[in-house]
VOGU-3710 file (C-alpha; in Angstrom, 3 decimals, decimal comma):
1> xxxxxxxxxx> -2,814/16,419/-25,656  -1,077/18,447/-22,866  2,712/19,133/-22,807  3,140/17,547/-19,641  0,910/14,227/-20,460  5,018/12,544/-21,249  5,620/13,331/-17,558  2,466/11,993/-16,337  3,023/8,852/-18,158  6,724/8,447/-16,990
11> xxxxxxxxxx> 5,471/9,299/-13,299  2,720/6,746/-13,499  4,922/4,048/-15,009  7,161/4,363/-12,178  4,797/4,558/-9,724  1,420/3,057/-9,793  2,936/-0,469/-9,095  4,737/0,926/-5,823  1,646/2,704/-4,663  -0,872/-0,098/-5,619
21> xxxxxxxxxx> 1,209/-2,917/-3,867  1,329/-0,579/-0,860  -2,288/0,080/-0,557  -3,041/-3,233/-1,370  -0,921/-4,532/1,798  -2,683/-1,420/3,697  -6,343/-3,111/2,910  -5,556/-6,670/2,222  -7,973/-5,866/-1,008  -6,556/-5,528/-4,766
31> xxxxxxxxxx> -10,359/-3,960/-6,371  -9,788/-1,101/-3,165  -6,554/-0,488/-3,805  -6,661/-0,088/-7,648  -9,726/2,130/-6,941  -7,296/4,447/-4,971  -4,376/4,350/-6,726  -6,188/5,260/-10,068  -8,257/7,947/-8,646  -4,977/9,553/-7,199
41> xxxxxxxxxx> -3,639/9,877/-10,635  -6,644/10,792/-11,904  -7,055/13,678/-9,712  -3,233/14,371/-10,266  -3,940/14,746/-14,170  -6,952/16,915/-13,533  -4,838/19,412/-11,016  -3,163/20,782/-14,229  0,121/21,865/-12,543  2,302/19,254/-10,934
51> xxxxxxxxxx> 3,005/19,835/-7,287  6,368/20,187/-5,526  6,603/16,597/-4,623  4,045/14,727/-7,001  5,294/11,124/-5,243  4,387/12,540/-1,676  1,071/14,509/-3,307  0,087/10,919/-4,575  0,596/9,075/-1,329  -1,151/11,905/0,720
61> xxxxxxxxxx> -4,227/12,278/-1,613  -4,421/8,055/-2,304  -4,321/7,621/1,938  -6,920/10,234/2,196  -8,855/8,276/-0,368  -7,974/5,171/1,349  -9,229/6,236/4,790  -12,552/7,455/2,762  -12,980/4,277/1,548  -12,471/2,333/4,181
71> xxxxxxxxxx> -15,822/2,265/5,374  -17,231/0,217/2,520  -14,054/-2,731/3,179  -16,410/-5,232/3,977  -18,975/-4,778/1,444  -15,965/-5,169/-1,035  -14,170/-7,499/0,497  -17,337/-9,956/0,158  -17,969/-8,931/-3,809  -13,712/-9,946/-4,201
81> xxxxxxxxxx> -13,301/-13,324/-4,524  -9,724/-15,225/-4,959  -10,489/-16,626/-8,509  -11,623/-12,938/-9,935  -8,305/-11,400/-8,342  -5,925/-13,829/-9,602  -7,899/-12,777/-13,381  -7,556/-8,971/-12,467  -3,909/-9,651/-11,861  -2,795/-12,093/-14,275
91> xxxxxxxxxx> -0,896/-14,512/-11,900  -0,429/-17,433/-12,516  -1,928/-20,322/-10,750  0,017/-21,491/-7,814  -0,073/-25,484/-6,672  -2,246/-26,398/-3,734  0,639/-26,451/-1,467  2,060/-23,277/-2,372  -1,344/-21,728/-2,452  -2,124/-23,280/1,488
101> xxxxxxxxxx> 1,574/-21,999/2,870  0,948/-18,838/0,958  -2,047/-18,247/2,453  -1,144/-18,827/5,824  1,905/-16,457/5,538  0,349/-13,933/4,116  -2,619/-14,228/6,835  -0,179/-14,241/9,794  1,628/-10,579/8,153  -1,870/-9,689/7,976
111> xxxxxxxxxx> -2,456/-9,913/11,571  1,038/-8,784/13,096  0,177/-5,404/10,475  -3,212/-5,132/12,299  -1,798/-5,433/15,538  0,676/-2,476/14,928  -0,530/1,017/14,882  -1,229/3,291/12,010  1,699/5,112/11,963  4,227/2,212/12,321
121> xxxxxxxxxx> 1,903/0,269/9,587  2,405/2,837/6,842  6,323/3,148/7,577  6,689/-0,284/6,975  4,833/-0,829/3,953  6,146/2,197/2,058  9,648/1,493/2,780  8,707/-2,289/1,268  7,929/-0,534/-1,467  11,373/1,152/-1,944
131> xxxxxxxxxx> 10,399/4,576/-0,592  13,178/6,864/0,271  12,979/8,230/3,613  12,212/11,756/2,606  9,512/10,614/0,211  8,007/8,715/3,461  8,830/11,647/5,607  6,990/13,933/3,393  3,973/11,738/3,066  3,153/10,685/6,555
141> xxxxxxxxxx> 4,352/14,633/7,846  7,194/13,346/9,883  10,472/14,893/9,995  12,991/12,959/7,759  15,578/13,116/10,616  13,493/10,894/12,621  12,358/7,812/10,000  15,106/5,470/10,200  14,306/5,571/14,357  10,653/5,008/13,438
151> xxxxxxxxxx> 11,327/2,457/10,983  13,328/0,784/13,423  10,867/0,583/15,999  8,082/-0,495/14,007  10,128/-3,591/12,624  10,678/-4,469/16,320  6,971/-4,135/16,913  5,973/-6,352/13,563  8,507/-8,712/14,418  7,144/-9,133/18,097
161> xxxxxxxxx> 3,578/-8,860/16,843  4,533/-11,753/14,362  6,237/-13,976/16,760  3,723/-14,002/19,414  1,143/-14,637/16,622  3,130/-16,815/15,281  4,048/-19,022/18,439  0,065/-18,890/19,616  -1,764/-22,480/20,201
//
């Protein structure tokens, strides 16, 4: 056992959730995004030496593994079905109702997050996911200075994107 391996397991604790929810809101897929979220830390584990900003190294090396991936979406997306993710993630079952209304929601943030571009996309979601600005900054290669304008401007675009969605025969 390594000296850092207490590190790693604090670092992971605190921030596999975060990243996993993110990537899963990024592909609309949990089997994709647990793929990429473990493989960043595995690769993290293997580098040896932490970096200077492990939560930004994890984001950068999980979206380049993301935008790898990507290609083979639909294959997974047809092999994921509702019943094995609710297993995977141990929710429990919602009522009919809840399950038709959730549904819808969650297909209607789907779209007004598909309409929006990449950049605005990945704002949004990390900062759902309680990323500081820096840490966002750092991860997308922006300049901190300038999030809270971009993070502004892409809540205008969801929230136009949603509303026009929304209010569609």
């Amino acid at each position: 056992m390594r000296e850092d391996d207490a590190d790693f397991r604090a670092l992971f604790d605190e921030h596999y959730q975060r990243l996993f929810r993110y990537f899963q809101r990024q592909a609309g897929d949990a089997e994709l995004a647990a793929d990429v979220v473990q493989e960043a830390f595995i690769r993290l584990y293997r580098r040896g030496a932490p970096p200077d900003d492990p939560v930004a190294w994890l984001i950068t090396v999980a979206s380049n593994l993301f935008r790898n991936a990507r290609g083979t979406r639909s294959r997974r997306l047809r092999l994921l079905s509702t019943e094995r993710s609710a297993r995977a993630l141990g929710d429990p079952p919602e009522s009919p109702d809840a399950k038709v209304t959730g549904a819808r929601e969650a297909a209607a943030v789907r779209k007004a997050l598909d309409v929006l571009g990449e950049r605005d996309r990945q704002i949004l979601l990390l900062r759902a996911e309680g990323y500081r600005y820096g840490e966002i900054a750092t991860a997308l290669a922006l300049n901190e200075a300038s999030i809270g304008t971009l993070l502004a401007r892409a809540k205008r675009a969801f929230r136009t994107a949603y509303e026009e969605l929304h209010n569609a025969p």
